[in-house]
N, C-alpha and C positions, 0 to 999 in steps of 0.2 A: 551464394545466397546472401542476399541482407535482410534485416529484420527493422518493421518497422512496427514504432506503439503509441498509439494515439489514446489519450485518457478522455477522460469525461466532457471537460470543460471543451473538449475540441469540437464534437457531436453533441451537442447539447441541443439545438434545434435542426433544422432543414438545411441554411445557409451554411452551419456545421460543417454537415456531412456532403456539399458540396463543394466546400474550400477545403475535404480533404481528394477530393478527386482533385481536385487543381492542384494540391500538394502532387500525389501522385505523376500526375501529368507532366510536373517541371520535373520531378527529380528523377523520372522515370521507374517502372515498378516490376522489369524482367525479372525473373526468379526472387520472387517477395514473399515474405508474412508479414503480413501485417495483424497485428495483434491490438483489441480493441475494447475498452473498458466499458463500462454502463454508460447510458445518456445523460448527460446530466448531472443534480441531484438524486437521479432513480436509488441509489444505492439506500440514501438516507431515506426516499421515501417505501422503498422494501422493510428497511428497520420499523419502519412505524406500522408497516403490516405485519410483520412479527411481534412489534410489543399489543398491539392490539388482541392478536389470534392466542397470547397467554392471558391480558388482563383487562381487554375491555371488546367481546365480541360480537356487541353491539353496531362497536365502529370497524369492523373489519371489513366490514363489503366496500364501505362509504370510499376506506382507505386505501383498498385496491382497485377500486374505480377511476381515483385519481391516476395513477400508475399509467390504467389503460388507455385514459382520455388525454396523457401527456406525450404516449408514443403515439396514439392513432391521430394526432395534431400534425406531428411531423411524418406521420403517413400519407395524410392528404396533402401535404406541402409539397413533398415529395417524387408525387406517380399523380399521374392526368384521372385515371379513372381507379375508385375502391371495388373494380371486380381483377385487379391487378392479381396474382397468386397469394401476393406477399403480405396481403391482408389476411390470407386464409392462412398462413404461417402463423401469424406472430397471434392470431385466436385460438390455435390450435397452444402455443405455448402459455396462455392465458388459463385456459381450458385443464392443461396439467398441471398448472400450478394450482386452482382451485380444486381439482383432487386430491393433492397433495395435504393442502391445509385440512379438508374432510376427512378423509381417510386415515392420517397422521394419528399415531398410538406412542409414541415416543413422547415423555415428559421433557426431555435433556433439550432444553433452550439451545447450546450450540449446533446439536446436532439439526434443530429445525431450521435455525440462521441458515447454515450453509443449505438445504433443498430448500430455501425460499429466495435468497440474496442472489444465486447463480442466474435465477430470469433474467435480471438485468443485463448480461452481458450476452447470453443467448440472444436478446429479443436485438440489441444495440447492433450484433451483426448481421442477425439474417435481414435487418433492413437496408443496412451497408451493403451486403453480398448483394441483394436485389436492386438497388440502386445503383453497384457499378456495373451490374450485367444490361441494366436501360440502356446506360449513357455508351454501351460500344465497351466496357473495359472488362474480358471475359477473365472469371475469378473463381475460385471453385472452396463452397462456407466447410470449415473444418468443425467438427466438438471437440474441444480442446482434451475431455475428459476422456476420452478414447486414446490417449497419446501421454499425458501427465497423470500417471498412477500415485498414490500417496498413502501414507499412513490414514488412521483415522481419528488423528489428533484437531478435530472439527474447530473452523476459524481461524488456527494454524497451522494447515498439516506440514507435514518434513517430506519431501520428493524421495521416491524409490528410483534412484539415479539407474539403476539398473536395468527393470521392467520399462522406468518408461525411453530411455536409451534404444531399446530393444525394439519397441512401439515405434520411433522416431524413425528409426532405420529400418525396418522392414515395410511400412506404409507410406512414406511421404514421396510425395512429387513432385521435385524439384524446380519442375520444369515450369509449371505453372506458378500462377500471383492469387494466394490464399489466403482468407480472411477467416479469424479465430478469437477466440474469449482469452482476455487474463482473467487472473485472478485464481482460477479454476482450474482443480483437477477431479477426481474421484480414486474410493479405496478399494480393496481389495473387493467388495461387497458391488462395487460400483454406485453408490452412494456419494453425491457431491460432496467434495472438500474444499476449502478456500484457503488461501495462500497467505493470509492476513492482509490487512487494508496497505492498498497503494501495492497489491502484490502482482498488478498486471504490467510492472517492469521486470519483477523477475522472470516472470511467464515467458517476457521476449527472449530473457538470458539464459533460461532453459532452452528453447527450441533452440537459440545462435552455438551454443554448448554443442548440443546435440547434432545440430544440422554442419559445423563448423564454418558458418558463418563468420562474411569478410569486414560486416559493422552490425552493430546496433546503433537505432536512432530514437530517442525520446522526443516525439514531438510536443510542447507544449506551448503554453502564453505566455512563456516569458521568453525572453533572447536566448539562455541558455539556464548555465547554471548561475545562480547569486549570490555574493558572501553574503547577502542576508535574505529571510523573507520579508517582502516588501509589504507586506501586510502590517508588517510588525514593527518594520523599522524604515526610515527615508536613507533615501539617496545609497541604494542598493546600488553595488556594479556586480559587472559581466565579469565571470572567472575565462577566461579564454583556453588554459589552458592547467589540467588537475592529472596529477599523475594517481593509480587506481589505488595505492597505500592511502593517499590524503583523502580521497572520495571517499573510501570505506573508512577512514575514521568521520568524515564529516555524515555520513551514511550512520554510521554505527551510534552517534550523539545526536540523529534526527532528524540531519536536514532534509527535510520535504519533499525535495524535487528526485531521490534517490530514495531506492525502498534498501533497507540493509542488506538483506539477500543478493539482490543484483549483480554485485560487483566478483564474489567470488569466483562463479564457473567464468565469467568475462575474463578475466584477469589469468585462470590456470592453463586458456588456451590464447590470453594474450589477443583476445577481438575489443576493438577498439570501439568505445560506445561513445556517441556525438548527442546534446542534449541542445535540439533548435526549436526555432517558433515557427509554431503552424501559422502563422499570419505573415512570416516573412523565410519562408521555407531556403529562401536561397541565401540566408545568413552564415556568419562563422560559425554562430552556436560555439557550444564549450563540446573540447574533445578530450577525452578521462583514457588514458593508455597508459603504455608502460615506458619509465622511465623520461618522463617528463614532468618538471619542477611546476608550483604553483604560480599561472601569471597571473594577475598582477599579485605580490606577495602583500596583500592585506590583513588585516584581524574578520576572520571568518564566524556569525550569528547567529546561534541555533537557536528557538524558545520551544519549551513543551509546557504548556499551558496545562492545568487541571490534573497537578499529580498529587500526590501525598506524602508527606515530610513525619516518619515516624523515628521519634529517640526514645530509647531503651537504657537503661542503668540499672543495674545488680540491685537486687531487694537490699542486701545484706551488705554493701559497699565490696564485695569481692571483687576481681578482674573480670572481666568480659574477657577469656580467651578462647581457646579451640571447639572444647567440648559446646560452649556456649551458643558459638556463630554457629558451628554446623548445626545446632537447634535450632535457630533465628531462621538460616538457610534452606532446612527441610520443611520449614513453614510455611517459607517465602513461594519454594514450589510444589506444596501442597495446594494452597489456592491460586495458583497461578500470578503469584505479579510479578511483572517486569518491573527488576532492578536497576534504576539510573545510577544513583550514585552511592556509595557508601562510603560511610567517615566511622573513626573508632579511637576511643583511648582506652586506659585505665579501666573505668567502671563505666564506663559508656560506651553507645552504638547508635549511629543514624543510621536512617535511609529511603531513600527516596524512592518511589516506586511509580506507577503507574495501573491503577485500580480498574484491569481491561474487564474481567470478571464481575464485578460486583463482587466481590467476597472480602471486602474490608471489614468490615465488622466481627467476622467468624474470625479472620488473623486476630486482628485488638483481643478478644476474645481469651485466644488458646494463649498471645504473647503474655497479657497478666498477669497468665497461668505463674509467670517462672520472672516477671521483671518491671520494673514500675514504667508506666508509660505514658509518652503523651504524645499527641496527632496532631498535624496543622494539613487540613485538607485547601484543595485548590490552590497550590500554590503554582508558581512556573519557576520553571527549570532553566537555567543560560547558559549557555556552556559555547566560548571563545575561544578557536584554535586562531593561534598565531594575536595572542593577545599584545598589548601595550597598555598603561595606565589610564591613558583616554576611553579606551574600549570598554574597561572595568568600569571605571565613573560613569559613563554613559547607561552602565546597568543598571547600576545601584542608585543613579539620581533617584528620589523621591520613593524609595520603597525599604520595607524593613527586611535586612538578610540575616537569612536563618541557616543557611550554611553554607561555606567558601571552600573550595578544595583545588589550590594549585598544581598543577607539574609544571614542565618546563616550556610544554607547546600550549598546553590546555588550561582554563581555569573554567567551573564550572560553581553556580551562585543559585542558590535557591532564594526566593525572595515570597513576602506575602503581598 
């Protein structure tokens, strides 16, 4: 089996989703999953029907009108005539989701995100799965949530490596070229769960896990992987060659093109994942396996934009030590933020987090409670493996740093 994952930006219109059949085509696609994320922007514009259907429901039809007139665009692009079946699919998936939002008794915002955000990736394959069975490529459409079982930890669940092991190997068929949702599993309830954002590479590295699968491939727009995002910084190269320790640190401090999950089940059975461009499918791309060094050996550029920089000092000048952090700590995962960095002395504590909840105010709050404080919101986060003093200066040109934390591979820089 090989496993292939095609994101957003790849299917984003009609010509999309026919430069991924011509992907297919060159690379060939015997015994495939292909695993396949929302269209587009959909994902962002599902959030705006969620924040609408809590705080302004006025605009919710308006908002998921949009949604519909964006896939039935690349409907008609797509198929000669709209009495095609696969119209009558993807209104029938319209159709559940607007019962969904009606019917919906549940307050718990996460818990609505995930049964409303999952349409996207349903609706993005069954028009793929109907689209490659026109053009002659016979494929047969998976629900992923029948197969990836998960807690019900809703926008991040944790995979039941067991049950859904168990799913993987009693149902699949091998033998056939199958088209599937990332992102997405469901819980014990059968209640959609989502795997956290960009978590339709993990998706591939669960089934390659499970199926024992001979590669993973991420297909994207860039050549492969980049020491930097090119968004953010010029004159990006090509890593050609990442061994799976260095990915999952470059992974674990943000880089983009890798979701941090990924790499682990990769890596314990040793399948070897290739990260190439769907516009030049027959490229080197970067190949992340085991026991092979970083080519070219550069200063490697992570930024995470819009976190929050909170320092803590003792009321009373005393130590910040054990008893104190494991407070700070139990806080931290009381309202859920993800911790980037932490720094500590004496009678201090930083740290930088990532405010995915909204629950920043409620923490400031209870911290108070026990220590004096102060917040620098929006800041960004840089964090350099394989630094040199050029790469540092290049950070910190023109911005004020509010906390440095070196080791020996890493240095990581919050700045305002």
């Amino acid at each position: 089996m090989q496993i292939f994952k095609f994101g957003g930006a790849s299917i984003k219109d009609a010509s999309g989703v026919k430069n991924l059949v011509s992907v297919l085509q060159k690379t060939g696609y015997n015994k495939t999953l292909v695993v396949v994320s929302a269209m587009g922007k959909t994902t962002n514009a599902l959030e705006l029907v969620i924040k609408n259907y809590f705080e302004n429901k006025k605009a919710l039809q308006s908002s998921l009108q949009e949604v519909k007139k964006y896939h039935n665009e690349i409907l008609l692009d797509l198929f000669d005539h709209d009495n095609h079946p696969v119209f009558k699919t993807i209104s029938t998936f319209f159709e559940e989701l607007n019962t969904i939002l009606k019917t919906n008794k549940s307050p718990d915002y996460n818990f609505v995100y995930d049964q409303v955000i999952g349409f996207g990736e349903l609706i993005s394959t069954a028009i793929i799965s109907a689209y490659l069975n026109t053009v002659g490529i016979k494929n047969n459409w998976l629900d992923v949530r029948e197969h990836i079982k998960t807690d019900s930890y809703y926008r991040r669940a944790n995979v039941n490596w067991e049950a859904t092991q168990s799913l993987i190997a009693s149902t699949f068929d091998r033998s056939q070229l199958h088209i599937t949702q990332g992102f997405l599993g469901s819980d014990a309830n059968n209640f959609t769960t989502t795997l956290g954002r960009e978590g339709s590479d993990y998706t591939a590295a669960i089934y390659a896990y499970c199926l024992n699968a001979e590669r993973v491939t991420i297909w994207k727009d860039v050549p492969g992987v980049l020491n930097a995002d090119p968004r953010y910084f010029e004159n990006a190269q090509l890593l050609n060659n990442i061994s799976y320790r260095e990915a999952i640190e470059l992974a674990f401090y943000g880089a983009s093109v890798i979701h941090p999950k990924t790499l682990q089940p990769l890596q314990q059975k040793e399948i070897p994942l290739y990260v190439k461009s769907f516009l030049k499918p027959q490229g080197p791309g970067t190949q992340i396996g085991k026991n092979i060094t970083l080519e070219p050996m550069v200063p490697c550029f992570i930024v995470k934009k819009n976190q929050v920089l909170i320092s803590l000092s003792s009321l009373d000048f005393s130590y910040i030590v054990e008893d104190n952090i494991s407070d700070i700590f139990n806080l931290l995962h009381l309202h859920k933020m993800k911790v980037e960095v932490i720094q500590n002395s004496a009678i201090s504590f930083s740290v930088c987090i990532d405010n995915i909840y909204n629950k920043l105010e409620d923490l400031l709050q209870h911290l108070k409670a026990k220590f004096k404080v102060s917040c620098h919101e929006n800041v960004s986060l840089y964090t350099i493996r394989h630094y040199n003093q050029s790469a540092i200066d290049q950070i910190e040109s023109d911005k004020i740093v509010l906390l440095k934390q070196l080791t020996q591979e890493t240095v990581q820089v919050v700045t305002k």
